[in-house]
C-alpha positions as CSV (number, residue, x, y, z in Angstrom):
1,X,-5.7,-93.9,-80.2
2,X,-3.0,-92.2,-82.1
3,X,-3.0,-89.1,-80.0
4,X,-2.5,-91.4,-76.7
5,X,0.4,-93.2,-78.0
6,X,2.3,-89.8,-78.6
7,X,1.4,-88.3,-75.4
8,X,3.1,-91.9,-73.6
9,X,6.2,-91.1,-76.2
10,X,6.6,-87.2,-75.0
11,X,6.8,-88.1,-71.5
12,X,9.6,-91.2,-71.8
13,X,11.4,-88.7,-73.7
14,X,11.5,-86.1,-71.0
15,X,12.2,-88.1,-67.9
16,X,14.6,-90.0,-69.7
17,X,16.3,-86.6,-70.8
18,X,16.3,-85.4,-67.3
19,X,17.9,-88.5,-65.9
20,X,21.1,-88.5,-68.1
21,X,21.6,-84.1,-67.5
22,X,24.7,-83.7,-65.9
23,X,24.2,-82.5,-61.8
24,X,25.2,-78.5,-61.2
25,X,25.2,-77.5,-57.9
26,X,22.0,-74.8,-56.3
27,X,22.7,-71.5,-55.5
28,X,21.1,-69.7,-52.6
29,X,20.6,-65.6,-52.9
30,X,19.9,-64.8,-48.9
31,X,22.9,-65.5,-47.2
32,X,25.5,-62.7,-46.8
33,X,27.1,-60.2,-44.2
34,X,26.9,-56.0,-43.7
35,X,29.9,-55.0,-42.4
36,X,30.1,-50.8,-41.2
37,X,29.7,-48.8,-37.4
38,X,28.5,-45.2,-36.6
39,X,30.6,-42.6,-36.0
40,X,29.8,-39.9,-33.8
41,X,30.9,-36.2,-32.9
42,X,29.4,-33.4,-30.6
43,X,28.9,-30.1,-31.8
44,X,26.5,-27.3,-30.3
45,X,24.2,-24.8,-31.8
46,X,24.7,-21.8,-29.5
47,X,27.9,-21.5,-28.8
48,X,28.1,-18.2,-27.3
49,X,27.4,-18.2,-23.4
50,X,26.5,-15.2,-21.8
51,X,28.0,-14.5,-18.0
52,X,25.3,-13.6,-15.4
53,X,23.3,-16.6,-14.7
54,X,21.8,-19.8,-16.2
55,X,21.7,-20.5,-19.6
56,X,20.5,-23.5,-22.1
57,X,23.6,-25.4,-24.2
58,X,22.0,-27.2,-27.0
59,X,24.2,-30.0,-27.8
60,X,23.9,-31.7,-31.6
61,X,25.0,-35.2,-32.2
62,X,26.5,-35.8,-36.2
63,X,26.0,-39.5,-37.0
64,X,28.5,-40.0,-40.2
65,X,28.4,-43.5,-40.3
66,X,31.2,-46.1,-42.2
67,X,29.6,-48.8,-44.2
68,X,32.2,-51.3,-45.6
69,X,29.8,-53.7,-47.1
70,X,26.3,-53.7,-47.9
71,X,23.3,-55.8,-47.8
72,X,19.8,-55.5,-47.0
73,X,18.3,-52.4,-45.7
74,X,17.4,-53.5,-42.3
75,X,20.9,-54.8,-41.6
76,X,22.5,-51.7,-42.8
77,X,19.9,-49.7,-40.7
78,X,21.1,-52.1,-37.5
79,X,25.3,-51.3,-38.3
80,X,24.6,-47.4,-38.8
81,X,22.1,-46.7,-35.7
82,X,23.8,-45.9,-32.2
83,X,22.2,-47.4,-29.6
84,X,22.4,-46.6,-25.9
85,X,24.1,-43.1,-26.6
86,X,25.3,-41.1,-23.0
87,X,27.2,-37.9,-23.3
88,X,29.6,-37.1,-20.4
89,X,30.6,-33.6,-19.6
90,X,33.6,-32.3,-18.0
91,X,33.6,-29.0,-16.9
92,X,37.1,-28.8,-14.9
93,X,39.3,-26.0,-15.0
94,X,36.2,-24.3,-17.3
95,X,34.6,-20.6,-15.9
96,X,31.3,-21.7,-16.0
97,X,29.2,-24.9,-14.2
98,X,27.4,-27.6,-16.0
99,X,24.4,-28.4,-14.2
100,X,24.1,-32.1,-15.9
101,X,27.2,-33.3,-16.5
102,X,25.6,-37.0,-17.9
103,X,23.3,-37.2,-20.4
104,X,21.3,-40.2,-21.7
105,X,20.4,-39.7,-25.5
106,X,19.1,-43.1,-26.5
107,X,19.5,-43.9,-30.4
108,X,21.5,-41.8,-32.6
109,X,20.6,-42.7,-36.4
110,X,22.9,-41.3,-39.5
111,X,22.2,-37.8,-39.7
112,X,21.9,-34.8,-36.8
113,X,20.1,-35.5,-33.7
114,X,19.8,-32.4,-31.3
115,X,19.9,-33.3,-27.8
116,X,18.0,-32.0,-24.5
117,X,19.5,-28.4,-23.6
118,X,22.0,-28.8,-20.8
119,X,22.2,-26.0,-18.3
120,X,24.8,-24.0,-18.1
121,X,25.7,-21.3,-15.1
122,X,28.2,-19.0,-16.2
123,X,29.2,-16.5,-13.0
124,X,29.4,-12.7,-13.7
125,X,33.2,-13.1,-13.2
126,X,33.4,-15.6,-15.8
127,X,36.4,-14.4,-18.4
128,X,35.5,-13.8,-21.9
129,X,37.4,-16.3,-24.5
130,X,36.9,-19.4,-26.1
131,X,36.5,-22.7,-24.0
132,X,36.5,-26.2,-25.3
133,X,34.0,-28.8,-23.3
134,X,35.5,-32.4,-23.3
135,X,32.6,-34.4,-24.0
136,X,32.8,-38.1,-24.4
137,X,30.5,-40.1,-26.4
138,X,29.6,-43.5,-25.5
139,X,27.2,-46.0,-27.5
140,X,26.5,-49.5,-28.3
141,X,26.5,-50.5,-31.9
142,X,26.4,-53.7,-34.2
143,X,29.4,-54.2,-36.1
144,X,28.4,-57.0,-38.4
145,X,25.6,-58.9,-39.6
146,X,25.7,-62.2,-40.9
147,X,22.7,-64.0,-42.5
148,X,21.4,-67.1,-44.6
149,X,18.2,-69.0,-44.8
150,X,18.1,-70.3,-41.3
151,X,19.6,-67.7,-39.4
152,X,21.2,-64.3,-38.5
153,X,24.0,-63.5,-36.4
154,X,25.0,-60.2,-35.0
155,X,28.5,-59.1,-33.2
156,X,27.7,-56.2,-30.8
157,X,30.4,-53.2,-29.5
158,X,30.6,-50.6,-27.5
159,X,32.9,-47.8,-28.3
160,X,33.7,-44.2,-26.3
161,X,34.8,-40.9,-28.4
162,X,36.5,-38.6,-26.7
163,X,35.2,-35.1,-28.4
164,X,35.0,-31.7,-27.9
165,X,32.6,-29.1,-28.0
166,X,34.1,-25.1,-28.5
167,X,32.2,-22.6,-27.0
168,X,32.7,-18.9,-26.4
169,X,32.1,-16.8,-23.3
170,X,31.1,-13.2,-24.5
171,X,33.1,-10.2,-24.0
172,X,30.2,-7.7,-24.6
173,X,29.0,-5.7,-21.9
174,X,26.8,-7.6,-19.3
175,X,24.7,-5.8,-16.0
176,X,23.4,-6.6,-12.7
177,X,21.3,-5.3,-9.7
178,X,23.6,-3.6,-7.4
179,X,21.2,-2.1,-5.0
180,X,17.2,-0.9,-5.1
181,X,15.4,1.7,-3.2
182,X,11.9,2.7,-2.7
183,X,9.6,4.8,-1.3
184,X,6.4,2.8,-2.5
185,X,3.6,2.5,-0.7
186,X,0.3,0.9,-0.9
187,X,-2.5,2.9,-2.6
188,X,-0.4,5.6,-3.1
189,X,2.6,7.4,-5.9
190,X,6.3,6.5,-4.7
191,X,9.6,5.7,-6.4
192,X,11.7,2.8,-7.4
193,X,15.4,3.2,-7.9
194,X,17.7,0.4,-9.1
195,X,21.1,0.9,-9.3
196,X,22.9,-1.3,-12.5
197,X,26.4,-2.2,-13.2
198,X,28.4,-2.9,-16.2
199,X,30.4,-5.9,-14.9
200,X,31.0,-7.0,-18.8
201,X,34.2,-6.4,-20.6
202,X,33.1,-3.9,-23.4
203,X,31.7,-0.4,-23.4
204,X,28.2,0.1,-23.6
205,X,27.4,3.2,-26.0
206,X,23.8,5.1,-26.0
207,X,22.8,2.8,-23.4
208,X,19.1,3.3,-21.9
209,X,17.3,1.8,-18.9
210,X,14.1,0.7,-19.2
211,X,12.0,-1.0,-16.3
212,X,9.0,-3.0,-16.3
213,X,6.7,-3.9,-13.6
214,X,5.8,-7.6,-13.6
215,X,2.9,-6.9,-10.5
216,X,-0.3,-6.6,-12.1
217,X,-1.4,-4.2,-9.6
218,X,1.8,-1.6,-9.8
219,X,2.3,0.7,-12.7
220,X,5.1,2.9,-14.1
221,X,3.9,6.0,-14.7
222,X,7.3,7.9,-15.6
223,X,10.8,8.7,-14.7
224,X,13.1,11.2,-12.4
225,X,16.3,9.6,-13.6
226,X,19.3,10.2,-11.6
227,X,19.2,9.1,-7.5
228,X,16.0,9.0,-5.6
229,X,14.6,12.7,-4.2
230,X,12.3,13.6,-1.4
231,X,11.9,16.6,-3.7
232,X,11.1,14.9,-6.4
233,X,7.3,15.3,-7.5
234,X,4.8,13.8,-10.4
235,X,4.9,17.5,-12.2
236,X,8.4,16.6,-12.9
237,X,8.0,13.4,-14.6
238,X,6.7,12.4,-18.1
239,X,4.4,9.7,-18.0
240,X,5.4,9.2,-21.3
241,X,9.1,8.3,-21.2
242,X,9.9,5.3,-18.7
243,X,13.5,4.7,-20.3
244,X,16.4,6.3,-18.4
245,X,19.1,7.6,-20.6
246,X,22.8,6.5,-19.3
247,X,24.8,7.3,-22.7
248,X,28.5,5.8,-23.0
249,X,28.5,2.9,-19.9
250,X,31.9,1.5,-19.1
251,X,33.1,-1.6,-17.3
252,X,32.8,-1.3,-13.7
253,X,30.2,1.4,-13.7
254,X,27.2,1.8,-11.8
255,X,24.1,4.4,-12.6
256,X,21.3,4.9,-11.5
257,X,17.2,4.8,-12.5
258,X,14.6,5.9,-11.0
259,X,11.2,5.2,-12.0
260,X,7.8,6.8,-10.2
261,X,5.1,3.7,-9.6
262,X,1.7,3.6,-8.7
263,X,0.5,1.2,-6.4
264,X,-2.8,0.1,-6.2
265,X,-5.2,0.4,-2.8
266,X,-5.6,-3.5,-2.6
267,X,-2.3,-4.5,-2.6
268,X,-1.3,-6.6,0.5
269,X,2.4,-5.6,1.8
270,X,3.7,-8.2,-0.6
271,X,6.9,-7.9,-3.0
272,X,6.2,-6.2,-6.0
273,X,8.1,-7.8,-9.1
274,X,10.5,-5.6,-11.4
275,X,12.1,-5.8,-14.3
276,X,15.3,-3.9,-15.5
277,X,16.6,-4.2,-19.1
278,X,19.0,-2.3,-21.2
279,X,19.7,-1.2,-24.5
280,X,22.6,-0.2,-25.8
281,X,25.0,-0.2,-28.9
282,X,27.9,-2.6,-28.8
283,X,31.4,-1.6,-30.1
284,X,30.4,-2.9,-33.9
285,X,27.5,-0.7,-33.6
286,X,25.0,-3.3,-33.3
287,X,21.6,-2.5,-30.9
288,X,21.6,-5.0,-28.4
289,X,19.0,-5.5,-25.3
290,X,20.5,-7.2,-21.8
291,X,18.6,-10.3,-20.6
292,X,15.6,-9.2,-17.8
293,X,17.1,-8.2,-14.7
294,X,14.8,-8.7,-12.1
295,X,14.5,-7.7,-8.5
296,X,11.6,-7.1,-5.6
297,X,9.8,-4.1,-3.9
298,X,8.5,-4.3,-1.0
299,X,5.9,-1.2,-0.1
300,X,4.9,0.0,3.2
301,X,1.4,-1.0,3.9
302,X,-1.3,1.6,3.2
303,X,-1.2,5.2,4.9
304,X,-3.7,4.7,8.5
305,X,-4.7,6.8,11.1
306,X,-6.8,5.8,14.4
307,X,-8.5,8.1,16.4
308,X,-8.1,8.0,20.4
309,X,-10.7,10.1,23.3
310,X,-12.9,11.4,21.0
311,X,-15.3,13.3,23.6
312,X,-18.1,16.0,22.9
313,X,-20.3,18.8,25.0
314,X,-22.6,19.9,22.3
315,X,-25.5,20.9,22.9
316,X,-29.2,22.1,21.0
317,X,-28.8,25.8,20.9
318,X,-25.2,26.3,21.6
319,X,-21.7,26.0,20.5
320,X,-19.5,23.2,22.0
321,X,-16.4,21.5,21.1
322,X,-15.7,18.0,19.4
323,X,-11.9,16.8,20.6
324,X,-9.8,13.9,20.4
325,X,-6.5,12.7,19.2
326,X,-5.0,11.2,15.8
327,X,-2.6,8.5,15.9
328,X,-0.2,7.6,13.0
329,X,-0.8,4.0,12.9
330,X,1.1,4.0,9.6
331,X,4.9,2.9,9.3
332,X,5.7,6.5,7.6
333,X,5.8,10.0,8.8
334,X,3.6,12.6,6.9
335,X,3.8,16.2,7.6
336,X,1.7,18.9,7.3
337,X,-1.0,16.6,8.9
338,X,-4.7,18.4,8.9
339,X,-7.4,17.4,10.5
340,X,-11.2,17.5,8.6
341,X,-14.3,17.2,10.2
342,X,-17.6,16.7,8.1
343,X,-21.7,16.0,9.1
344,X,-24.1,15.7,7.0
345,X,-26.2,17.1,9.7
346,X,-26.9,20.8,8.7
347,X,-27.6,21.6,12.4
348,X,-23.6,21.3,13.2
349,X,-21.6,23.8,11.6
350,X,-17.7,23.1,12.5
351,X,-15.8,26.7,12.9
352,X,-13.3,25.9,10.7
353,X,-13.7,22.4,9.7
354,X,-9.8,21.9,9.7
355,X,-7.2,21.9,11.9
356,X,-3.7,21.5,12.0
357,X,-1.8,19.1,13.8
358,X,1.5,19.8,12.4
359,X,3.8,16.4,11.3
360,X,3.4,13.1,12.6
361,X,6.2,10.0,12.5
362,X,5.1,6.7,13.5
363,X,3.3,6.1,16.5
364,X,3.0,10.0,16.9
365,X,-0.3,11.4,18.3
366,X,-1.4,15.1,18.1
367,X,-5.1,16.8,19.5
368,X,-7.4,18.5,18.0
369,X,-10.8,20.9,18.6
370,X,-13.2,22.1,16.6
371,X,-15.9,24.4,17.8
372,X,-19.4,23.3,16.8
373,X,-22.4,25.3,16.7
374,X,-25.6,23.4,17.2
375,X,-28.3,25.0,15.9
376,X,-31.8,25.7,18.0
377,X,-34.1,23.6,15.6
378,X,-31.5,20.7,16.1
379,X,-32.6,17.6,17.4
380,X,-31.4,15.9,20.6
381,X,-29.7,12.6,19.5
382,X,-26.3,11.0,17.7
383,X,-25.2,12.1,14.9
384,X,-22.7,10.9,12.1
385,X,-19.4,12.3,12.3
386,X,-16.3,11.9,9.6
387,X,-12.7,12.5,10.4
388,X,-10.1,12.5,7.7
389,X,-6.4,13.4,7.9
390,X,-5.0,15.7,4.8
391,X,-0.9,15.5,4.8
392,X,1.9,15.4,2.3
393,X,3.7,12.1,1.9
394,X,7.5,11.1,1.4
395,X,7.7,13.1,-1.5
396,X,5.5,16.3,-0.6
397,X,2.4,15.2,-2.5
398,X,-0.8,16.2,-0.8
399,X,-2.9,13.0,0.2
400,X,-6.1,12.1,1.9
401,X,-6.9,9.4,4.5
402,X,-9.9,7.5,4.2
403,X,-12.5,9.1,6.7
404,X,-12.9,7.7,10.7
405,X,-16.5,7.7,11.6
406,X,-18.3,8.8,14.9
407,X,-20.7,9.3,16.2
408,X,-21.1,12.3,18.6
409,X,-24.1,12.9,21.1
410,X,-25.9,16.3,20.6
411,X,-27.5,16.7,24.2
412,X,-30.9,18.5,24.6
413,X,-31.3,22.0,25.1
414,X,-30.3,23.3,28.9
415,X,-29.5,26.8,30.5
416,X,-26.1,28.0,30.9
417,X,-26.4,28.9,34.8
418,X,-28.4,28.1,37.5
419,X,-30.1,30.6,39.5
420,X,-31.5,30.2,43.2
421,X,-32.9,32.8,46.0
422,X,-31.0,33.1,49.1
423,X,-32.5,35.9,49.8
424,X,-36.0,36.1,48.5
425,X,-38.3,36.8,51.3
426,X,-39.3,40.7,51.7
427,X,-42.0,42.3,54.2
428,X,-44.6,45.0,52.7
429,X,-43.0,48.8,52.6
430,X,-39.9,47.7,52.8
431,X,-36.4,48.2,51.4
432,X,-34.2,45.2,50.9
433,X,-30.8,43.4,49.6
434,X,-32.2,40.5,47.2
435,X,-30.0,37.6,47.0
436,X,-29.5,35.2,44.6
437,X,-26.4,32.3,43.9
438,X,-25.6,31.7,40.2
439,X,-23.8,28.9,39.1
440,X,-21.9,28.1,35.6
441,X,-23.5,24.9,34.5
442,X,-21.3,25.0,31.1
443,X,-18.0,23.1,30.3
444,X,-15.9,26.2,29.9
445,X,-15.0,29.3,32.2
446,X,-17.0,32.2,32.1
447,X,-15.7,36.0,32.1
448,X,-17.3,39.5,32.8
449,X,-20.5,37.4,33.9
450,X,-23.4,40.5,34.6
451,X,-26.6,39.9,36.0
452,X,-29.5,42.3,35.5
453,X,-33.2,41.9,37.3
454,X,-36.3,43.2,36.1
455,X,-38.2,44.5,38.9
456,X,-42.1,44.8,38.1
457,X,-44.6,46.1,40.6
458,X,-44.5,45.7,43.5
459,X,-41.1,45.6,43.3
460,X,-38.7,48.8,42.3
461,X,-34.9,48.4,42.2
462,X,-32.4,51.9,41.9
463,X,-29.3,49.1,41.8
464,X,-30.6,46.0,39.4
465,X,-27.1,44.6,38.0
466,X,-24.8,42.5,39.9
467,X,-21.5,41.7,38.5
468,X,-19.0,38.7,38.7
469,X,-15.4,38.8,37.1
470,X,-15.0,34.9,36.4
471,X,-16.8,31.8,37.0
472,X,-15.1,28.8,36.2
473,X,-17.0,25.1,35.1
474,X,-19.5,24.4,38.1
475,X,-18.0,27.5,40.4
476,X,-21.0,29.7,42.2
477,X,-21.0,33.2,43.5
478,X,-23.6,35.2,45.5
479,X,-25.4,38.4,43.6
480,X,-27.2,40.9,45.5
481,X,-29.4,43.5,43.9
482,X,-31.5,46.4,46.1
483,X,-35.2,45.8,46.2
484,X,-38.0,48.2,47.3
485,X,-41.5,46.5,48.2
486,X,-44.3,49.3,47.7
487,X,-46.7,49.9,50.6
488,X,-49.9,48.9,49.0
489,X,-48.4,45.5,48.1
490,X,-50.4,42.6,49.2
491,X,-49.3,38.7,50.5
492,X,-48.1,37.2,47.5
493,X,-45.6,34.4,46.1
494,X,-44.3,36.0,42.7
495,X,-40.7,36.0,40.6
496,X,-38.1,37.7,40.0
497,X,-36.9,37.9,35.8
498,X,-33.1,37.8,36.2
499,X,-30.7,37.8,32.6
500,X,-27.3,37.0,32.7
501,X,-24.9,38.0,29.8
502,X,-21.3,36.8,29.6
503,X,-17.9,35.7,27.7
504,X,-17.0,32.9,26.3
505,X,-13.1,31.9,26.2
506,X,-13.5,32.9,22.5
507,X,-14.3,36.1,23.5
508,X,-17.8,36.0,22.5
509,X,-20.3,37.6,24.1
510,X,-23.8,35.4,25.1
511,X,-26.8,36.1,27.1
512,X,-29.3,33.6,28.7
513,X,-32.5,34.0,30.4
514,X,-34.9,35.1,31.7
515,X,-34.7,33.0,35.2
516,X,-37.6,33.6,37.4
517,X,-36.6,33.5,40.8
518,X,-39.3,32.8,43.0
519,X,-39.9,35.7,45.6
520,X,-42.0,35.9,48.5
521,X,-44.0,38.9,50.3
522,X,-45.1,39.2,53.6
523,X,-46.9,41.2,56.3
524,X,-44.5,43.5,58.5
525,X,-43.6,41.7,61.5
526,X,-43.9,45.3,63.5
527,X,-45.1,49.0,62.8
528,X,-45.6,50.2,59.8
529,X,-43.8,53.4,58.9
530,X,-46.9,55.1,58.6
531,X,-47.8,54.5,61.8
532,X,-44.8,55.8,63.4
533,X,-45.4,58.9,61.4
534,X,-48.5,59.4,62.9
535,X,-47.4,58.7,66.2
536,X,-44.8,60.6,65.6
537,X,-47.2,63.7,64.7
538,X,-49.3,63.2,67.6
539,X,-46.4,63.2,70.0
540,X,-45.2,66.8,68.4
541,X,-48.9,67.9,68.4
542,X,-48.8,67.6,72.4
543,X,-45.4,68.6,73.0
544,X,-46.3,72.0,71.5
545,X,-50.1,71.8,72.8
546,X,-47.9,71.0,76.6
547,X,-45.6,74.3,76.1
548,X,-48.7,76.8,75.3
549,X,-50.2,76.0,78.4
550,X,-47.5,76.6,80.5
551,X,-46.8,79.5,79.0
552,X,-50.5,80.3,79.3
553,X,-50.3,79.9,83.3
């Protein structure tokens, strides 16, 4: 009970004490403003620009911003952060082009932002100095922030600073391609020359050349130095050295390089990419390299020869001739051209396998003839021929074609001449002119051509050779020979062995034959000489039997 009635008194007390407290006024803690803006500037990272060609400007922005009053994070964060941030670029009146003269940045918060690399194209004739860039900043920002309990305000600006950015165009020494020159080819060893200039403002000291090839299927395999020489040959290059020494290189020079490059076999007639760069000492001494100066080579397509009316008369057994002509179907001349011919037939034997055909340009065609020998045990058919041309190229090496096929007919064995009676036909006891026509059934002319019979019973022959200064391809002449038919001979149909021996337009001598010409003998058509002898007895007989009667009367 007791405890009940003091709990009732506490309360009274309290709500009675809070009635009579005197009223003070509330105070709210999240209301407030943040007063400040950014504050911009452009500076650049590489400031050096470099004439001869494109190069990348990295531009920086510097965000120191001003905060006058303070406040919450978030609302600083808003007053201090560019918003919207474009850069414009004025490159009037400078040496050198800005190839984006606007560019959109988006936020900038405190600190450094770097920005996209412009592009900048600086000419070789661009003077060396210092430039400065207007560049103008422009950006949205939030200049104050109000808040309280029920709401936040914000008042927006936008603001342009004009800035600059210094850069400076160098006045060390700077190169470019002047002029190239080349005797490359495909599949084959030629030279590249490129000649440089020193269109910078400074001396170059102990300056070297180096080059580069940036085709996968050329390679530098040394250097002449100086200007490109016909004379010039791989014994006089080291492989091992592919920089060209120039020394002290002043403005407005030009030198030189030449470089030996091997070009592979299955290379289309495409450009072939180079490289040029050089080294070289600066006036404070320093080592420097040039940016990649590059340029294109175009080869000539691949050495190629064509072979034109390739004709044959070879035959098993004798020595004929292989001929034709070589065209230079390339787009250079070659000299000392040679032509090879190779079987793998051991029955032809070329004598010599080469001949010469002298130089050829473009388009240029030259004959050749080999004499073949075909051997007797060779076999009547086609056989597989190669061709290849030796010559020396542009610059006197000795090169090889790849090797023309063909196939060349060997014809079956065959006599040189043919051999027919024109007079053939001879009574018994009898003396006689044999006659025969001969005919040159080879390809070439024929000199000193004898003919020689063999006269066998019942023949006998005091004057067997016949003689014939010159038949020519198909041409005949008539031999005649003296022929004695014994007197016991009987009816027959027999031959005739005739051999021929000759020249060939080589001066060799051949012989062919035997031909057996068929001969023929026959009864006498009228008395015998032995008959006449008799009757030519008896008559004497009675002439002197007549005169020793009447001398008797």
């Amino acid at each position: 009970m007791n405890t009940r009635y003091w709990l009732v008194a506490c309360v009274t007390v309290l709500v009675a004490a809070s009635v009579l407290a005197p009223a003070v006024p509330a105070q709210s803690t999240t209301d407030g403003q943040v007063l400040g803006r950014p504050d911009l500037s452009v500076t650049t990272s590489t400031p050096v620009l470099t004439p001869g060609g494109d190069q990348s400007l990295t531009l920086e922005i510097l965000n120191d911003p001003d905060l006058r009053q303070t406040g919450p994070e978030r609302y600083e964060t808003r007053v201090t952060t560019a918003r919207a941030v474009t850069l414009d670029i004025d490159d009037s009146g400078l040496p050198f082009d800005v190839r984006q003269p606007s560019v959109a940045v988006g936020e900038v918060p405190p600190g450094k932002t770097t920005v996209p690399p412009v592009t900048v194209t600086v000419p070789q004739s661009a003077s060396p100095g210092t430039y400065e860039i207007p560049v103008d900043v422009t950006y949205s920002y939030t200049r104050l922030v109000s808040y309280d309990d029920q709401r936040v305000s914000y008042s927006e600006g936008r603001r342009t600073v004009d800035g600059e950015v210094t850069v400076r165009v160098d006045s060390r020494p700077r190169f470019e391609v002047r002029e190239t020159r080349s005797t490359l080819q495909v599949g084959d060893t030629g030279t590249v020359a490129v000649t440089l200039a020193n269109v910078g403002s400074e001396t170059a000291r102990d300056a070297r050349v180096s080059l580069v090839s940036a085709s996968t299927n050329a390679r530098i395999t040394g250097n002449v130095g100086g200007n490109i020489s016909e004379a010039t040959t791989v014994a006089e290059v080291s492989a091992a050295e592919t920089a060209v020494y120039v020394g002290e290189w002043a403005p407005g020079e030009a030198h030189a390089a030449t470089y030996t490059v091997a070009v592979d076999e299955d290379v289309d007639a495409e450009s072939l990419a180079f490289r040029a760069r050089v080294e070289y000492e600066d006036t404070d001494g320093v080592t420097r390299t040039s940016r990649p100066l590059s340029f294109g080579v175009r080869p000539t397509p691949e050495q190629s020869f064509a072979l034109e009316d390739v004709r044959t008369d070879l035959r098993v057994g004798r020595t004929g001739t292989v001929s034709g002509t070589v065209v230079n179907t390339g787009e250079t001349p070659v000299g000392n051209a040679v032509v090879v011919f190779s079987t793998d037939s051991p029955a032809l034997v070329a004598q010599p396998r080469r001949v010469a055909v002298s130089g050829l340009d473009p388009g240029d065609t030259a004959t050749f003839s080999f004499e073949v020998d075909v051997a007797d045990d060779a076999t009547a058919t086609t056989h597989q021929a190669d061709f290849s041309v030796e010559y020396r190229n542009q610059r006197g090496q000795r090169r090889v074609s790849d090797p023309l096929e063909r196939t060349i007919e060997v014809a079956p064995e065959r006599d040189r001449f043919e051999i027919t009676p024109v007079n053939a036909t001879f009574e018994i006891d009898s003396d006689n002119r044999f006659v025969v026509r001969i005919t040159n059934r080879e390809s070439v002319a024929l000199r000193d051509v004898r003919a020689r019979i063999n006269a066998t019973p019942p023949f006998t022959s005091e004057s067997d050779t016949a003689y014939v200064d010159e038949l020519a391809p198909g041409e005949s002449a008539l031999l005649a020979f003296e022929v004695t038919v014994s007197e016991d001979a009987v009816t027959t149909t027999t031959a005739v062995e005739v051999t021929v021996a000759a020249r060939e337009p080589d001066g060799d001598r051949i012989r062919d034959g035997p031909y057996f010409v068929e001969t023929r003998v026959t009864e006498p058509s009228g008395p015998g000489n032995t008959t006449l002898l008799g009757l030519g007895a008896l008559a004497v007989v009675l002439v002197l039997g007549a005169g020793w009667w009447w001398l008797r009367r």
